[in-house]
VOPA-820850 format. One record per atom (N, C-alpha, C, CB): x, y, z. Coordinates in pm, whole numbers, padded with zeros to 5 digits, always signed. Glycine has a CB too. Layout:
REM residues N
XYZ
...
//
This chain:
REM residues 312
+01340+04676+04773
+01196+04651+04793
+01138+04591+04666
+01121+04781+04832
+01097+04491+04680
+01011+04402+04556
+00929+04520+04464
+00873+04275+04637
+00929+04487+04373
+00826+04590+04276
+00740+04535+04275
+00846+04631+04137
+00594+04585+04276
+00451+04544+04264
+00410+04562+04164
+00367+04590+04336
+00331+04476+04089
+00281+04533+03978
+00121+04557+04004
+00314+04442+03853
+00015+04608+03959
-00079+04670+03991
-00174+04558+03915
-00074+04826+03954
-00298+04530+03990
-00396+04440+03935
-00454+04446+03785
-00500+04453+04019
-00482+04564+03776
-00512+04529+03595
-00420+04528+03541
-00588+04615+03502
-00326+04571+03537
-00191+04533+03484
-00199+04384+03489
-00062+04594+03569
-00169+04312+03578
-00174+04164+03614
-00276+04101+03486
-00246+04140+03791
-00406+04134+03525
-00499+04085+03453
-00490+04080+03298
-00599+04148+03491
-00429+04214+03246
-00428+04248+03123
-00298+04111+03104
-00395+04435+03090
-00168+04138+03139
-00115+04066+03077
-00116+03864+03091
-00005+04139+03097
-00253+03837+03190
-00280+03735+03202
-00357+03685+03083
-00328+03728+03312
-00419+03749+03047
-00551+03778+02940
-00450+03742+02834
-00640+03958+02927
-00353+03825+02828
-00280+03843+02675
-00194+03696+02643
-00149+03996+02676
-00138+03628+02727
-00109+03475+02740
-00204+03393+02756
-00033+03443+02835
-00317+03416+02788
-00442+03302+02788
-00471+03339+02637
-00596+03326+02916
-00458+03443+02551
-00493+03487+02398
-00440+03403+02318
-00447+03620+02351
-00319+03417+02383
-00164+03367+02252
-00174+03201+02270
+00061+03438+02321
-00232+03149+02398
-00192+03008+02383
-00306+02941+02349
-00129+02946+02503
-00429+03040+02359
-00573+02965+02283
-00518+02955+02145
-00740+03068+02282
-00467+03050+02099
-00402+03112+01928
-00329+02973+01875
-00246+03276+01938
-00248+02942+01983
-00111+02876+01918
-00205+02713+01911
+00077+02885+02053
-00285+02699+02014
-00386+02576+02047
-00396+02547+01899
-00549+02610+02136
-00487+02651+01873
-00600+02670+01760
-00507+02630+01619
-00672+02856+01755
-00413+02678+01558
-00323+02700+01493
-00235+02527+01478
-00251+02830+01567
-00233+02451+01611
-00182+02337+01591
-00272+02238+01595
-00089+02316+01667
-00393+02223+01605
-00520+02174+01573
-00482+02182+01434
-00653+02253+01625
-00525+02298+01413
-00580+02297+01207
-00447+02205+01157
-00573+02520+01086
-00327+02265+01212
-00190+02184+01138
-00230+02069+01161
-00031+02201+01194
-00270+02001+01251
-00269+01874+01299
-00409+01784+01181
-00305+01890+01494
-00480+01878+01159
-00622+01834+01069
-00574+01833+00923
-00767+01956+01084
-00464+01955+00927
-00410+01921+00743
-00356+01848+00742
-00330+01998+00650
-00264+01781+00847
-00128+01688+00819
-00207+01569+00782
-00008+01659+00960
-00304+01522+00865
-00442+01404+00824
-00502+01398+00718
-00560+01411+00894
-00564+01542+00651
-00568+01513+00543
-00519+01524+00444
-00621+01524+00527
-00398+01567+00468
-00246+01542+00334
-00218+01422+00307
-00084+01590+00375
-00249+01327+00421
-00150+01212+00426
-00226+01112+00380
-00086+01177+00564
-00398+01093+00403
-00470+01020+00371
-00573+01033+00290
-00493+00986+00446
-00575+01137+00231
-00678+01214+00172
-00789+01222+00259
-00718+01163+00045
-00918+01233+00169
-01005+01261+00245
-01097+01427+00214
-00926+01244+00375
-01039+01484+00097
-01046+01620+00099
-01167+01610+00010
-00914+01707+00052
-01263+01743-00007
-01359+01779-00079
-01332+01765-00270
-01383+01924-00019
-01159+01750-00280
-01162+01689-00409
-01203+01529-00472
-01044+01711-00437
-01211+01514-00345
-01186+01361-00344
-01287+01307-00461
-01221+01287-00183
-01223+01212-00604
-01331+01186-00632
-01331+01036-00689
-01377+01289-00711
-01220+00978-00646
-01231+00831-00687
-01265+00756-00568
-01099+00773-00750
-01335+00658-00557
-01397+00541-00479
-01352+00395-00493
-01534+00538-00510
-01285+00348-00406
-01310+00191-00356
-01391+00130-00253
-01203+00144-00317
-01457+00042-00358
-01493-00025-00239
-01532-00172-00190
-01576+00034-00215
-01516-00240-00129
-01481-00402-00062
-01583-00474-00158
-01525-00435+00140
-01595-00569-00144
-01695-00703-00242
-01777-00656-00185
-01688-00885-00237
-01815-00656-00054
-01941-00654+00013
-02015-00509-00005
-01916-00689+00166
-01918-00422-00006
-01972-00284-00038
-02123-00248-00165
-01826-00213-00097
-02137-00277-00250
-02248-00281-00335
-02329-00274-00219
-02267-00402-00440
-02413-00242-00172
-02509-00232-00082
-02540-00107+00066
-02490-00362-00043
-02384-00067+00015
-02356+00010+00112
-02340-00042+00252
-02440+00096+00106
-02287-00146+00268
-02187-00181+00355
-02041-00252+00300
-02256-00268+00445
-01978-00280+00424
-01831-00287+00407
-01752-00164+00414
-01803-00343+00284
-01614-00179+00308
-01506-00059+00343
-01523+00030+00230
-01339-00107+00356
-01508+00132+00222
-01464+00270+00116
-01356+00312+00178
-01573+00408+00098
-01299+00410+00082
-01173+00435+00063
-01161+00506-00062
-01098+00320+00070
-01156+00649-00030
-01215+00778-00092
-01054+00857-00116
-01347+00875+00034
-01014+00895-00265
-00896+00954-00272
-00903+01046-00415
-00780+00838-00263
-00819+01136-00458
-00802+01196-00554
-00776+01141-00677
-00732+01264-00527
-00781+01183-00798
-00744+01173-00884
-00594+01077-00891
-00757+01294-00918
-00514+01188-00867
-00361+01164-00833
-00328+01086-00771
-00300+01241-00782
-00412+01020-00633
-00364+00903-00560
-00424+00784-00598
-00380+00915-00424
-00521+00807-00703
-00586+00653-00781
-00452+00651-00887
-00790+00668-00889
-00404+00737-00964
-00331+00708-01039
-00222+00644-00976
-00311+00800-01108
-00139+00698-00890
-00076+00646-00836
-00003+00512-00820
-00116+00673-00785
-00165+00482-00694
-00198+00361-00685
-00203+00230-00772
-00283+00381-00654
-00280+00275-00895
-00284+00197-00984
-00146+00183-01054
-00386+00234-01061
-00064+00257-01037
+00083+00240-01147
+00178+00167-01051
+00172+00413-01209
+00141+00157-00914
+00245+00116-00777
+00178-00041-00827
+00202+00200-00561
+00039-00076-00822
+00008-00232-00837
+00010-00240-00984
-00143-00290-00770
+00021-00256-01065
+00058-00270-01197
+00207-00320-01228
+00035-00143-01257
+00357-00175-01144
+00426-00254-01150
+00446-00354-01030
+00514-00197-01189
+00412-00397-00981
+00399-00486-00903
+00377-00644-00952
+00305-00438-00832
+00249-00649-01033
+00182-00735-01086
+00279-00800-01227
+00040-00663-01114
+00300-00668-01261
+00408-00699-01407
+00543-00776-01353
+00471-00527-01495
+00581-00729-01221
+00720-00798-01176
+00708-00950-01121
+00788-00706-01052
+00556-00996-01135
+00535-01082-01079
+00521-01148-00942
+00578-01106-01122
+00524-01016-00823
+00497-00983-00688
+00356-01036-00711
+00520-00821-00634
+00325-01092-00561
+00194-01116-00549
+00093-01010-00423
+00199-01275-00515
-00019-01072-00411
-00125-00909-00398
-00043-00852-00226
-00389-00960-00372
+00013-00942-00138
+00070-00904-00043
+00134-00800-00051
+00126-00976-00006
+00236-00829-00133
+00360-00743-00208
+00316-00594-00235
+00402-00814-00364
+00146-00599-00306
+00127-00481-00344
+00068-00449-00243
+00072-00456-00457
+00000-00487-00134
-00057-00484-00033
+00038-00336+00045
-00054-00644+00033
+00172-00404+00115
+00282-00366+00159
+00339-00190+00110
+00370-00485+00111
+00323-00237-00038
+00400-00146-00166
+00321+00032-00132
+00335-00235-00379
+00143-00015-00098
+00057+00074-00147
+00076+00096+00027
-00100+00032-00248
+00055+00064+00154
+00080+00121+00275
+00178+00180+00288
+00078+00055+00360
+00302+00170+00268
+00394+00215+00253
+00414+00360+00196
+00438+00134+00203
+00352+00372+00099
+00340+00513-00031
+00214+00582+00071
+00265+00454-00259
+00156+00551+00138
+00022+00577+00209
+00092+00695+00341
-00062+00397+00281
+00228+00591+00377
+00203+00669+00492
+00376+00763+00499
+00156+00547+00646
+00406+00756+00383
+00550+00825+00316
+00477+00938+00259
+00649+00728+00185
+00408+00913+00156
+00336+01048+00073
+00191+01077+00057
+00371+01045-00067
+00138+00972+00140
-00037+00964+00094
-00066+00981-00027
-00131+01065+00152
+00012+00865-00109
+00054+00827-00246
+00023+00972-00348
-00043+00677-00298
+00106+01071-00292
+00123+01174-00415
+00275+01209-00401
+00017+01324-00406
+00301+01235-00592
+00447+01234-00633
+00520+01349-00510
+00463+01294-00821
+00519+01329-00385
+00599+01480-00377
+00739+01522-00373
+00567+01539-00271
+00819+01651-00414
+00917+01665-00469
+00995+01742-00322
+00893+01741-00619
+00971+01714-00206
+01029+01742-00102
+01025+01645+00027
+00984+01856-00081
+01093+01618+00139
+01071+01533+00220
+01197+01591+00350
+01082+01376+00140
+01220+01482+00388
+01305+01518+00511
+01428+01488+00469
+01274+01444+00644
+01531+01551+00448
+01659+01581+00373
+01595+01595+00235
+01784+01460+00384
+01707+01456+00178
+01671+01466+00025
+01538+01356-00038
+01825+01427-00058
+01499+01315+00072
+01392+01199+00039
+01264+01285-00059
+01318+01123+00213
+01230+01201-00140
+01151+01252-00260
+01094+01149-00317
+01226+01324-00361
+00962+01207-00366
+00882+01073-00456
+00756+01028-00376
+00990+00918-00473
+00681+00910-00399
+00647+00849-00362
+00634+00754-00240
+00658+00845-00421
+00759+00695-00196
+00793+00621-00125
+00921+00680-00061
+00795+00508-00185
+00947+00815-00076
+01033+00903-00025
+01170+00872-00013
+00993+00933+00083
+01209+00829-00148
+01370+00719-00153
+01454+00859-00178
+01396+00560-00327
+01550+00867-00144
+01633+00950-00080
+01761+00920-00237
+01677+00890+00119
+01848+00999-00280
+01938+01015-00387
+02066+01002-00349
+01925+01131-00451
+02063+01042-00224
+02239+01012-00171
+02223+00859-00096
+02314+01159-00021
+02130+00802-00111
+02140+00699-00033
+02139+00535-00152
+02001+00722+00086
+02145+00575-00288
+02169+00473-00409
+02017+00431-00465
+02260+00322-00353
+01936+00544-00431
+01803+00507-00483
+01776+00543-00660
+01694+00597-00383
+01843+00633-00718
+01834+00653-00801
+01838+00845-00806
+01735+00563-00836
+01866+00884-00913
+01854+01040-00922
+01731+01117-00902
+01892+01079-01045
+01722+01257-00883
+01613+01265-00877
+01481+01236-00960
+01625+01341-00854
+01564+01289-01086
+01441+01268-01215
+01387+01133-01161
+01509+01250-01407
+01489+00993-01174
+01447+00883-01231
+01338+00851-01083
+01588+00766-01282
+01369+00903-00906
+01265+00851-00783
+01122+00920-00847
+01314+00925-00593
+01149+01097-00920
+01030+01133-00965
+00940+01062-01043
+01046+01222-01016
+00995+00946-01061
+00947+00911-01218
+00860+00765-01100
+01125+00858-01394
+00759+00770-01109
+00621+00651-01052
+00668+00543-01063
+00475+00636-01132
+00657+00470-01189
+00679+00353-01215
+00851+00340-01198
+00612+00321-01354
+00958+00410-01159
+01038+00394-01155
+01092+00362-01027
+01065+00461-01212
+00990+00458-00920
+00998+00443-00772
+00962+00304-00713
+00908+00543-00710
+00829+00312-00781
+00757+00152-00759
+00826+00045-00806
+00621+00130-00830
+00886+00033-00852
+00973-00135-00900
+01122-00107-00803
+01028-00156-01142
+01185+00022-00770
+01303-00024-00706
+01203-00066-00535
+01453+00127-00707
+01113+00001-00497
+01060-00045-00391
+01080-00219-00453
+00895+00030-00357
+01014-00292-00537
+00955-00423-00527
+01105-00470-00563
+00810-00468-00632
+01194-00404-00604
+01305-00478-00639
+01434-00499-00446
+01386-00358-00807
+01383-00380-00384
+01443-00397-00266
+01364-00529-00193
+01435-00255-00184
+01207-00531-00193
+01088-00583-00070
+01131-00759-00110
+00860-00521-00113
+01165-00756-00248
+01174-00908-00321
+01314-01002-00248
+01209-00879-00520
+01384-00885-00194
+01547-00945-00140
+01481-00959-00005
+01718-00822-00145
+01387-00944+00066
+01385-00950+00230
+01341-01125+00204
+01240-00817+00336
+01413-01176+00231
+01341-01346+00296
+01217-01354+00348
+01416-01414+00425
+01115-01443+00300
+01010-01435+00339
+00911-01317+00389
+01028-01502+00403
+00903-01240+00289
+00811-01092+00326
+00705-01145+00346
+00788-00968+00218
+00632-01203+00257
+00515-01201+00276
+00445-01281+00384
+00476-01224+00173
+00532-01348+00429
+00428-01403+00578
+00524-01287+00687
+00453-01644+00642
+00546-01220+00668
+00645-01112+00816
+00501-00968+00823
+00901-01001+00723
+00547-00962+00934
+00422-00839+00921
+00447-00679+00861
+00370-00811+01081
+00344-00684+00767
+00368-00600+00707
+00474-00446+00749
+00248-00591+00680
+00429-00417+00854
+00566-00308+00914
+00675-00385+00918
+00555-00239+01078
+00723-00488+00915
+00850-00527+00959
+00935-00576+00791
+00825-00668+01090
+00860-00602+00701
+00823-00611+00611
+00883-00447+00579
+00682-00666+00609
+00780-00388+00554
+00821-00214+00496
+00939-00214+00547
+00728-00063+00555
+00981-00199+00670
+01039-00140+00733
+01227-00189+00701
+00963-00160+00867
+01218-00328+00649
+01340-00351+00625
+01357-00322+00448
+01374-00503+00685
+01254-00260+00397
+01319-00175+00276
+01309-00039+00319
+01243-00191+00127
+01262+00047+00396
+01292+00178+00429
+01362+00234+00519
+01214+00225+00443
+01393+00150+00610
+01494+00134+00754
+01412+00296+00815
+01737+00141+00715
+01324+00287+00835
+01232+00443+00875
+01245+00480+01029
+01041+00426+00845
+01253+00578+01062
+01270+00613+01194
+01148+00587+01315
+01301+00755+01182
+01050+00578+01202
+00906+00543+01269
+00838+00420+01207
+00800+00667+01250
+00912+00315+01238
+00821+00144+01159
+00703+00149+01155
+00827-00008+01237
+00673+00122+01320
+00542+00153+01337
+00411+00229+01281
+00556+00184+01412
+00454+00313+01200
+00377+00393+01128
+00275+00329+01049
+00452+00466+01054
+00348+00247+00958
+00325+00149+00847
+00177+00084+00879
+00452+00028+00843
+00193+00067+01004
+00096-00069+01046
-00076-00009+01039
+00142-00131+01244
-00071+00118+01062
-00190+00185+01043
-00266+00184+00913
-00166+00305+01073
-00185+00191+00795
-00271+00213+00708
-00280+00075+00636
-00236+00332+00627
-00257-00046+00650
-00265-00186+00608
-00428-00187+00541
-00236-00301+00755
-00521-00157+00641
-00625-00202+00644
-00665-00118+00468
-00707-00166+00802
-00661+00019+00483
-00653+00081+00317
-00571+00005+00235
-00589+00233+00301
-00496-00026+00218
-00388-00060+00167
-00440-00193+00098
-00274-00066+00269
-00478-00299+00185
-00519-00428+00148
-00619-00417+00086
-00537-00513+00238
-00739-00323+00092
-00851-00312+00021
-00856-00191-00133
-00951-00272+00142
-00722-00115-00130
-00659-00096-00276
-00640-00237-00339
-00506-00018-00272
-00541-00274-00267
-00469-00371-00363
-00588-00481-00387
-00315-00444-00291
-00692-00531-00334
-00733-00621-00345
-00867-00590-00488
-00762-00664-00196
-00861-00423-00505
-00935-00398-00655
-00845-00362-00762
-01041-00280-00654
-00707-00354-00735
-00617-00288-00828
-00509-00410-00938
-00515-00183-00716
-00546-00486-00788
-00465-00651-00867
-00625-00726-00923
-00351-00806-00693
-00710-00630-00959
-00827-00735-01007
-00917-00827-00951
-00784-00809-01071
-00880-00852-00828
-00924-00969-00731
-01067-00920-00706
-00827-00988-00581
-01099-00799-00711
-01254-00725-00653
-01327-00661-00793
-01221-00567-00519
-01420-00736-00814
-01465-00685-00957
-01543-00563-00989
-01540-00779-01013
-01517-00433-01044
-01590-00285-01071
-01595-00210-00942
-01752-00298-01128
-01517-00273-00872
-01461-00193-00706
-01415-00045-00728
-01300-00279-00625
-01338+00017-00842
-01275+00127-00849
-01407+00239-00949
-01108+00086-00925
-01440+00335-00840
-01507+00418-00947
-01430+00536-00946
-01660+00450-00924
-01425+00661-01090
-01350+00737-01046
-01470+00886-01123
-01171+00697-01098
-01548+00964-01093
-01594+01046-01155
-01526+01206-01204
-01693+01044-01088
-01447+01189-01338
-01381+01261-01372
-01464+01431-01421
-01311+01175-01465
-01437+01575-01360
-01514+01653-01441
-01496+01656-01551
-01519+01752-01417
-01596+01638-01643
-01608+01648-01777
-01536+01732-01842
-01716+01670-01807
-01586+01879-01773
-01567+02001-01841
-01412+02067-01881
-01636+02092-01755
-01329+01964-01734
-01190+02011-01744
-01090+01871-01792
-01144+02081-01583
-01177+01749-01843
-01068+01678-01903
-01009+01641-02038
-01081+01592-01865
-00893+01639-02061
-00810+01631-02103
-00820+01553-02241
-00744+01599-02015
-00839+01591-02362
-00889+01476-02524
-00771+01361-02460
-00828+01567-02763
-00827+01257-02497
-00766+01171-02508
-00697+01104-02706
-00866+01091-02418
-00583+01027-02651
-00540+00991-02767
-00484+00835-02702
-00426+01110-02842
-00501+00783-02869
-00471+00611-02851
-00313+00602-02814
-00502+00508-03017
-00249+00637-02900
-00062+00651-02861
-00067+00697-02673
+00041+00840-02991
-00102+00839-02652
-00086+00833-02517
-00152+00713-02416
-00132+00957-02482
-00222+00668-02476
-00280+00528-02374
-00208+00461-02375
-00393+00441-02397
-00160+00378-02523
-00055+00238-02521
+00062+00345-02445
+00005+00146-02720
+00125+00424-02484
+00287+00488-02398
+00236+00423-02274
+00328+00704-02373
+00154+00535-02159
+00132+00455-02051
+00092+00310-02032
+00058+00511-01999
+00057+00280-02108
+00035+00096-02076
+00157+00042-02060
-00037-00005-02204
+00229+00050-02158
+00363-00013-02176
+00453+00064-02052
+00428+00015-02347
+00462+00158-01985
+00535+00185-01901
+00484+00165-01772
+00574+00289-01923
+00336+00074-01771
+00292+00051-01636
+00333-00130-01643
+00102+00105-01608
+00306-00179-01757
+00272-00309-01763
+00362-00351-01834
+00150-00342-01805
+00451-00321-01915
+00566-00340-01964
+00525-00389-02127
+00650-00446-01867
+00582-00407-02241
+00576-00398-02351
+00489-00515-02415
+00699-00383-02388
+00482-00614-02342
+00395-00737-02400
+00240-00686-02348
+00450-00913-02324
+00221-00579-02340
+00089-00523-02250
+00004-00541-02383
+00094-00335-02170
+00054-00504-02531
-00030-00508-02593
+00040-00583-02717
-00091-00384-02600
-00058-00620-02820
-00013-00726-02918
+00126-00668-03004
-00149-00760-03027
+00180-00784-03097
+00298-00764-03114
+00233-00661-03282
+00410-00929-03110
+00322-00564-03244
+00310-00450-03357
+00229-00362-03305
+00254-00489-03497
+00202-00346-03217
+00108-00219-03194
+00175-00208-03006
-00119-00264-03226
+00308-00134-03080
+00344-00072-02942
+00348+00064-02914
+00462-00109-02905
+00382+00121-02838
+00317+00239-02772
+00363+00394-02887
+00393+00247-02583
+00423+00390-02962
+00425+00479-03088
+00333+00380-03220
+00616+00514-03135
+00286+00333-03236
+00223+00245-03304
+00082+00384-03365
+00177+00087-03187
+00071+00339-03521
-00058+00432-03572
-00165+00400-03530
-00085+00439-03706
-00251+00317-03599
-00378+00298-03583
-00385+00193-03518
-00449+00296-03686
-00285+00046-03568
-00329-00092-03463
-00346-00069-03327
-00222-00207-03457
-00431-00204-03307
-00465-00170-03160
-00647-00130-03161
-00351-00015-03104
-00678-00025-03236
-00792+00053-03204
-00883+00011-03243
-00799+00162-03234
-00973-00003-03182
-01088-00081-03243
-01239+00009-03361
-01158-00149-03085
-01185+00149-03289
-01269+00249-03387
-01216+00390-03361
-01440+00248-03358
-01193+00445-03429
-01156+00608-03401
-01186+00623-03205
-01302+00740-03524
-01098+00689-03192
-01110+00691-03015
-01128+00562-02915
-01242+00773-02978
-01104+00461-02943
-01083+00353-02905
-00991+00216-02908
-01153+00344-02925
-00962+00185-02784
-00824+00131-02788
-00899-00048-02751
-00689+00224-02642
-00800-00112-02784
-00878-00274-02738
-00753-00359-02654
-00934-00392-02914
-00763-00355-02567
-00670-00444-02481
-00639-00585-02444
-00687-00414-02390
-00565-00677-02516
-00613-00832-02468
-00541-00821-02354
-00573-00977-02563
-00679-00935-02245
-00638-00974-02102
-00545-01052-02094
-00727-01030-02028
-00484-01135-02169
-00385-01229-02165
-00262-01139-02198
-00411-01352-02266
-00277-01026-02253
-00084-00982-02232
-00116-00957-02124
+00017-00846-02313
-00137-00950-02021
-00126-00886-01821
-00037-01033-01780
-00355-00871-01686
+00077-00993-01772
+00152-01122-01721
+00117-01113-01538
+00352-01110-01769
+00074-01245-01488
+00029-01281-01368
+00043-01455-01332
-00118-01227-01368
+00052-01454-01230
+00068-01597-01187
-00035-01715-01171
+00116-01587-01074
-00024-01842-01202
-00119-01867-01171
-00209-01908-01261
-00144-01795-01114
-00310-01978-01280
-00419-02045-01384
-00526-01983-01381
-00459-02184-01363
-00562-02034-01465
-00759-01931-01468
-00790-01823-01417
-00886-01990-01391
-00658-01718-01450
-00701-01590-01386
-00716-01515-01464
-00631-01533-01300
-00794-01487-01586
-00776-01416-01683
-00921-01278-01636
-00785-01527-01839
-01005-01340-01527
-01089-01193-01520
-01024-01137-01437
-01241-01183-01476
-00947-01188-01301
-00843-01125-01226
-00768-00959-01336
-00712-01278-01196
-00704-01091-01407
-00611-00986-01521
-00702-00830-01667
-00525-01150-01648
-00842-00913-01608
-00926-00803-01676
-00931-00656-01643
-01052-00838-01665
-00981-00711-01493
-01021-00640-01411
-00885-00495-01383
-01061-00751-01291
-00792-00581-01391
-00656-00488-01321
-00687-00415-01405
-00487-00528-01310
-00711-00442-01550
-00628-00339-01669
-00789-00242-01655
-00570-00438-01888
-00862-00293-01629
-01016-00189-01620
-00960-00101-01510
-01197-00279-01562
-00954-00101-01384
-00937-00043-01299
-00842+00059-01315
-00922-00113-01221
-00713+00034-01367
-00571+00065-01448
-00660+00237-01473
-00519-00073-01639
-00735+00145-01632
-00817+00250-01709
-00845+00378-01614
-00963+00183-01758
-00994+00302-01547
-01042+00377-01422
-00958+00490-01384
-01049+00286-01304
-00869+00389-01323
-00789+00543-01234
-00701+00652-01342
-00636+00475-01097
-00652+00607-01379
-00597+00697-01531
-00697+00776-01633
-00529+00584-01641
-00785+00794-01621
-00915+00863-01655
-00892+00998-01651
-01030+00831-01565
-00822+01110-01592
-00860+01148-01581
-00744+01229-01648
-00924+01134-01495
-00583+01203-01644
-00494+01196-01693
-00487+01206-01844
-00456+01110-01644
-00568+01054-01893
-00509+00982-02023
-00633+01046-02122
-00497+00777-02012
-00745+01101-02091
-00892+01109-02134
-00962+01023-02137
-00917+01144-02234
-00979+00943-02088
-01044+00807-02079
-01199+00836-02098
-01011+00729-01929
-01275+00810-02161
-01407+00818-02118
-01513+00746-02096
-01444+00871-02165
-01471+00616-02129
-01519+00475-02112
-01440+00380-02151
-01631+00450-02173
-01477+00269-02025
-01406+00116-02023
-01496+00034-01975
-01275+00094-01933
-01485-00065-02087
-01551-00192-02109
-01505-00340-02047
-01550-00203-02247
-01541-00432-01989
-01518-00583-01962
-01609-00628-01886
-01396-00619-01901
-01636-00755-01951
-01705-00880-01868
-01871-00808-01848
-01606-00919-01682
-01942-00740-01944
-02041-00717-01929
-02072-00603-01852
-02082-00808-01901
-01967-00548-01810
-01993-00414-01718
-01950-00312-01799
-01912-00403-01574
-01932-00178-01799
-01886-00057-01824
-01925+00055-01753
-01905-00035-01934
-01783+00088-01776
-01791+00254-01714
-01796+00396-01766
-01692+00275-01649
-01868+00442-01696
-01838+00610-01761
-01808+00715-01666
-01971+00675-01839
-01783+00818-01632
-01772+00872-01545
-01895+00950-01501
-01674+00926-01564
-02023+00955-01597
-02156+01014-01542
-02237+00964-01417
-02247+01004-01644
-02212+00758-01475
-02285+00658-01427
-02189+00524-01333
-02361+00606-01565
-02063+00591-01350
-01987+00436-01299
-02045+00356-01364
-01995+00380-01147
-02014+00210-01293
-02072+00096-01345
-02169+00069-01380
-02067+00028-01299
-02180-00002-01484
-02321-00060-01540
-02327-00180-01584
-02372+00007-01645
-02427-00246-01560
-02426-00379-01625
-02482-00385-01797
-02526-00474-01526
-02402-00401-01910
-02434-00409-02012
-02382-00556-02071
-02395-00293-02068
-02505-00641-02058
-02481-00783-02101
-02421-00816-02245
-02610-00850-02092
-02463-00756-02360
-02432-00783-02460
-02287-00721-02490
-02535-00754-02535
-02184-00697-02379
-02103-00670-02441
-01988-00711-02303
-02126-00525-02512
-01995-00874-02336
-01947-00963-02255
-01816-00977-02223
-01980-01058-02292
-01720-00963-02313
-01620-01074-02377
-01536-01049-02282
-01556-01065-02534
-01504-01110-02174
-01356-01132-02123
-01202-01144-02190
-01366-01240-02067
-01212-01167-02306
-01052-01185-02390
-01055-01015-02390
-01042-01289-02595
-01077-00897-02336
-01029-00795-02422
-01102-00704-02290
-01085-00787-02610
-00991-00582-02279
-01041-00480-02244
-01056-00344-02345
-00973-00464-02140
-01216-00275-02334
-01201-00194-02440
-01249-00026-02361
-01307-00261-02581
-01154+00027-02436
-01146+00158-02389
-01120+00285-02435
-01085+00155-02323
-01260+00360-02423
-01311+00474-02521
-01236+00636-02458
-01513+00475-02513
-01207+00707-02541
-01129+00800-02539
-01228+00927-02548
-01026+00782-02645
-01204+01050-02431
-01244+01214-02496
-01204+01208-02630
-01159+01357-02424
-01343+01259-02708
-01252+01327-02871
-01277+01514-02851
-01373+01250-03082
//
């Protein structure tokens, strides 16, 4: 004879599975809301800003990220720019890191994939230290993207996709639109586009040596004049806590691009602010601080030079 089970009985344990699967609902929602904003930022830290030519007015694009993913960013188009890739290239470079790590260093992935651009150690990418290492990740990316025949007119996923051979190409294609409007303030092309407002209270003294080190390992050794390389004493500085950058070491392609090449190494600054102690950077009549962002200060014009003031 069938066993019956008794109506509240029924009810109760109907109740208790309508509980668990609202629960499990609820539970893969939120996962589903962190994985979004892991990947793209977007979080209440958020405190660096891009934004399009047209933006000054408050229209056009923004494109809102951390500390860590301006730095990033800026060291992915730098070496880029230094290898002599053009803004496509970095275009590609920075979607790519977008939708691998939502351009932060991370030290886990799916097997052994790690880094940035999630290059894998058993697969001839390099060891771990050296994928950990930014600028190290970013040039074997541009040193693989440079062997595909004609990248830059192929579409950008197809493009990524034959330096990452990824299980999901398609992925790629989503974040282009960020991607192109990084690269298009990071290679200089968008002028005082990058703001980054660093807290005061928790950053870091800056020093001239730690600036040139990172220069020279973003931009490579002609970044700054001959004798004042990145262990170098005083050359270079233009006054206690201040470093002076000529725009013409930024090796780039091309003629009359020397505010292009300003701009990168300002932005560079910018995003490294927060890292390096940065506390102001100067070019082409603008400067920054992190109280006020940009400002227009006319009398202190000069395009031959980027200058850039240090926490003391």
């Amino acid at each position: 004879m069938p066993r019956t089970v008794a109506p509240a009985r029924r009810h109760t344990a109907r109740s208790r599975r309508l509980r668990i699967t609202a629960a499990f609902a609820v539970l893969v929602a939120v996962g589903g809301y962190l994985t979004v904003q892991y990947v793209t930022g977007g979080t209440s830290s958020d405190q660096c800003t891009v934004r399009s030519a047209d933006g000054s007015s408050g229209e056009g694009r923004t494109y809102r990220m951390t500390f860590e993913q301006a730095a990033n960013a800026a060291t992915i188009s730098a070496v880029g720019t230094t290898r002599g890739m053009p803004e496509r290239a970095v275009t590609i470079a920075l979607a790519t890191a977008l939708q691998e790590s939502g351009l932060r260093n991370i030290q886990h992935g799916d097997r052994d994939s790690l880094g940035l651009f999630q290059q894998r150690p058993s697969q001839g990418w390099g060891t771990e230290k050296q994928i950990l290492d930014p600028v190290y990740s970013a040039g074997k990316f541009y040193q693989h993207l440079a062997e595909v025949p004609g990248y830059s007119r192929l579409p950008l996923t197809v493009a990524a996709q034959r330096v990452q051979r990824s299980g999901f190409p398609q992925a790629y294609a989503k974040h282009e639109p960020d991607a192109a409007l990084l690269a298009a303030a990071l290679t200089g092309r968008t002028p005082a586009a990058l703001n980054c407002e660093p807290p005061r209270s928790t950053a870091v003294s800056g020093g001239t040596s730690k600036v040139r080190a990172a220069l020279v390992r973003s931009f490579g050794k002609d970044v700054l004049p001959a004798g004042t390389g990145a262990d170098a004493g005083a050359a270079g500085a233009t006054a206690a806590g201040a470093l002076s950058v000529p725009v013409e070491s930024v090796r780039r392609t091309g003629e009359d691009d020397a505010p292009q090449r300003g701009w990168e190494l300002a932005h560079w600054a910018v995003a490294q602010s927060e890292t390096l102690g940065i506390d102001e950077v100067a070019y082409a009549g603008r400067v920054w601080s992190p109280d006020s962002g940009w400002r227009t200060e006319r009398e202190r014009s000069d395009t031959a030079e980027v200058l850039i003031g240090l926490v003391r």
